[in-house]
N, C-alpha and C positions, 0 to 999 in steps of 0.2 A: 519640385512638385511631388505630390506626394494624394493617397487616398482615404481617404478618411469613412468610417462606419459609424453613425449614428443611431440611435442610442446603444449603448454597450453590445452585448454581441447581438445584435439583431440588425438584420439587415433590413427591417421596413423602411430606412430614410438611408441614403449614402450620398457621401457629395463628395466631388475632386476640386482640388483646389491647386490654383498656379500661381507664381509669382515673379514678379520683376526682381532680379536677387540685387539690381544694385542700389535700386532706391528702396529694397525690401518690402516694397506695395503690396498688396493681395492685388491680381486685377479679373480674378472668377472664379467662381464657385458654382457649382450646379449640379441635378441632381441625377441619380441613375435609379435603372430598378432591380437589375438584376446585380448581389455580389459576388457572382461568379466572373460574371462580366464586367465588374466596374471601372477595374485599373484601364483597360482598354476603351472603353463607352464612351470612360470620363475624360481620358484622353483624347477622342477623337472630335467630341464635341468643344473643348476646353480652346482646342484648337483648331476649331471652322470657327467658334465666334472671334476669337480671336483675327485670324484673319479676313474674314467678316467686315471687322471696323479698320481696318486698309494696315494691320502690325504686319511686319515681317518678320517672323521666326529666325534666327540664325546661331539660336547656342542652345542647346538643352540639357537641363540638369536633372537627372532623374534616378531612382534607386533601380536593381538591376531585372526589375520583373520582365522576362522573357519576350512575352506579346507587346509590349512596348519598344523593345529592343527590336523585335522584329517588323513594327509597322511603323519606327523613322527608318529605316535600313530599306524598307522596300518603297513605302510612298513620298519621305524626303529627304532626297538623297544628298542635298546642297546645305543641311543643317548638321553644324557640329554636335555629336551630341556625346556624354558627360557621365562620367557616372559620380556616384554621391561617396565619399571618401569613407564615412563613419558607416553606410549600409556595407559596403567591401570590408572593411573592417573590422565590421562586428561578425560576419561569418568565418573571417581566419581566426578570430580567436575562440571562438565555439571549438574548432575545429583541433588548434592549439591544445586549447583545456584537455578536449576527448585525446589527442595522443598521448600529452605527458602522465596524464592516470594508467598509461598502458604500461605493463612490466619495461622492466629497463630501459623506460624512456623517462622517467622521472627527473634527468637532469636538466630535461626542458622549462618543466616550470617555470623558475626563474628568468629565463630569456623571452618569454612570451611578452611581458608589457615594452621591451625594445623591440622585440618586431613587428609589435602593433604600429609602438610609433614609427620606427622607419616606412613604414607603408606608406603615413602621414608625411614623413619627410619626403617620399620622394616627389610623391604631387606638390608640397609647397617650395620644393627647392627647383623646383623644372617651371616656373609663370606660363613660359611660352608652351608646355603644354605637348612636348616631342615626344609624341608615343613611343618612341624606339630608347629612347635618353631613361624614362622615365622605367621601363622594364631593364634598360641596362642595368640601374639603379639597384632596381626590387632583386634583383639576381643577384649580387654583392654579395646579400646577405648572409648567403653560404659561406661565404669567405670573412666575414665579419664575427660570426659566432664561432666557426671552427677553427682557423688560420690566425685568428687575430691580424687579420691583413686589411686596411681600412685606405688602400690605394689601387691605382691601375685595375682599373676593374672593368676596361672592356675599350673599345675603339671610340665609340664615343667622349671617352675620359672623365667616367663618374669616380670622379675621385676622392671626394670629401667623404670622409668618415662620420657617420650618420648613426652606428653603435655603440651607446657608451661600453666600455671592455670592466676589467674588474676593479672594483675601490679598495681599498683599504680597510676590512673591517666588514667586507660581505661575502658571502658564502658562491656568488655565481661565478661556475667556472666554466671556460674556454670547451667544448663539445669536443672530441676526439672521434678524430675522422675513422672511417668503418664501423662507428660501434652500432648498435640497432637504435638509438635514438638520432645520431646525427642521420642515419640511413633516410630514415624516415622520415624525417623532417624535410630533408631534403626533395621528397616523392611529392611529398602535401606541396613545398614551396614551387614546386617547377610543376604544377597539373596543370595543362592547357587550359581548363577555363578560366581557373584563376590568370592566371599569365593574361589569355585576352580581357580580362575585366581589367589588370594594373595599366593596362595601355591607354584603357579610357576612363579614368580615375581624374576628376575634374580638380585641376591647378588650382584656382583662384577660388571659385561660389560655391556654394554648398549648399543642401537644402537646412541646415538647421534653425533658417528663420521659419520656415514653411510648416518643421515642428512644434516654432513656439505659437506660429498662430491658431494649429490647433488644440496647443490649449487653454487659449484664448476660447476657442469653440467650446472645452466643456466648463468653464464659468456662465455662460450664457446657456448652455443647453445639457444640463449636468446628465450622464448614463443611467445613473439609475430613475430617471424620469422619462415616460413618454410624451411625447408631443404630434399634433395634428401635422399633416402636412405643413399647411399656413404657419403652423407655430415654429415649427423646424425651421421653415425657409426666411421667416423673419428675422430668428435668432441665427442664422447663420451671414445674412446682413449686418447686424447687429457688429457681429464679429469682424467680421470686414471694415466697418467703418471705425470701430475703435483701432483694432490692431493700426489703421492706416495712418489713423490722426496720430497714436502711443508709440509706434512700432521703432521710430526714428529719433524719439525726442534724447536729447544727450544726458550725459551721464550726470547724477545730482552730485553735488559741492558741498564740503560742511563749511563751518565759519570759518575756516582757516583756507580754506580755496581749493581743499585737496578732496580727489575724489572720494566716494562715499561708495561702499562696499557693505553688500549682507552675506555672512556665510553661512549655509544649509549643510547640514550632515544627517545622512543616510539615517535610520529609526535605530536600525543595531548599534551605531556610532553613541547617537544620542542614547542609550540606553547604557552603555559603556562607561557612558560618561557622568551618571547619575551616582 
């Protein structure tokens, strides 16, 4: 589940939107006033109607906004709740980026897009979802880029080696322990908040349908157009009923029975490539 701001940056219209992740459904959208207040509003409302028409809430997957976190944590305390793997992820590598640009940390660079993905590994190699397995994991990591050590990694026995190490023919080398970049890295991977977000780092669902269908919402309701209330809340109907009918339908076939694939490349890519 995720917030959404209509039309571009103006907050005269904002709607929240929820989703059933296993059959990918939209099942509400609605709207708030204030966007200071919307992640919260939309959430509290999102889910009375919701319960409302007799659902019971029991798994929540959500990105890691604060006031969310704090108002399942105090008013439901019987709902697992989730955090979204790629919102966790895009801030360690922000984070990544900002160190290795820092003098004598430049050998980080190159290990950035494995420890992005290990983050990924460790939620889809844990299903069941063992807060404690799943942080054993993320901790490895130390010992994966410095140690070259890709075993015994803790009581629980995260043992599978999840880093790829160096190829043949590439430049990424093994970090040396005490130097001021492995130091460092080390600080950023072990900072308590992080450490509490890998714990609740959702296995299995993720919000990235919840992304596509909002942009499903600006084909129907482009940003740089305003629209009335009425026209807003239409076209965001709109959205709903397509995404629901479209959202699922399976993947197309050419004449030979084999799936059918389009590839998209970045504008720099495709300018590269002219």
């Amino acid at each position: 589940m995720a917030g959404l701001i209509l039309p571009g940056h103006n907050a005269k219209f904002g709607s929240y939107s929820m989703m059933d992740l296993k059959t990918k459904k939209v099942v509400h959208s609605n709207e708030v006033k204030n966007s200071n207040a919307m992640e919260k509003e939309g959430f509290q409302r999102s889910v009375q109607l919701l319960q409302a028409e007799g659902l019971t809430l029991s798994t929540l997957i959500t990105d890691r906004h604060p006031q969310i976190q704090k108002l399942v944590r105090e008013t439901m305390p019987a709902v697992s709740h989730f955090y979204d793997v790629w919102h966790v992820a895009k801030g360690l590598r922000k984070k990544l980026e900002a160190l290795a640009k820092e003098k004598d940390c430049e050998a980080l660079s190159p290990w950035i897009k494995s420890i992005v993905n290990h983050l990924y590994w460790c939620a889809a190699s844990t299903p069941h979802g063992d807060p404690e397995l799943v942080l054993e994991k993320w901790r490895s990591v130390i010992n994966h880029v410095q140690k070259n050590i890709h075993v015994g990694h803790g009581a629980k026995g995260s043992t599978n080696a999840s880093i790829p190490g160096r190829k043949r023919g590439t430049q990424k080398k093994w970090l040396k322990c005490g130097t001021k970049a492995a130091e460092k890295l080390g600080l950023l991977l072990e900072k308590p908040r992080l450490l509490k977000d890998v714990r609740k780092i959702s296995p299995q669902y993720q919000t990235s349908a919840v992304e596509s269908f909002h942009r499903v919402i600006i084909n129907f309701a482009p940003k740089m157009v305003g629209f009335s209330y009425m026209g807003m809340l239409s076209r965001l109907y709109l959205s709903a009923m397509h995404f629901n009918e479209n959202g699922t339908r399976p993947q197309a076939h050419d004449d030979n029975g084999e799936f059918k694939f389009r590839i998209k490349y970045k504008k720099y890519r495709r300018d590269n490539m002219c």
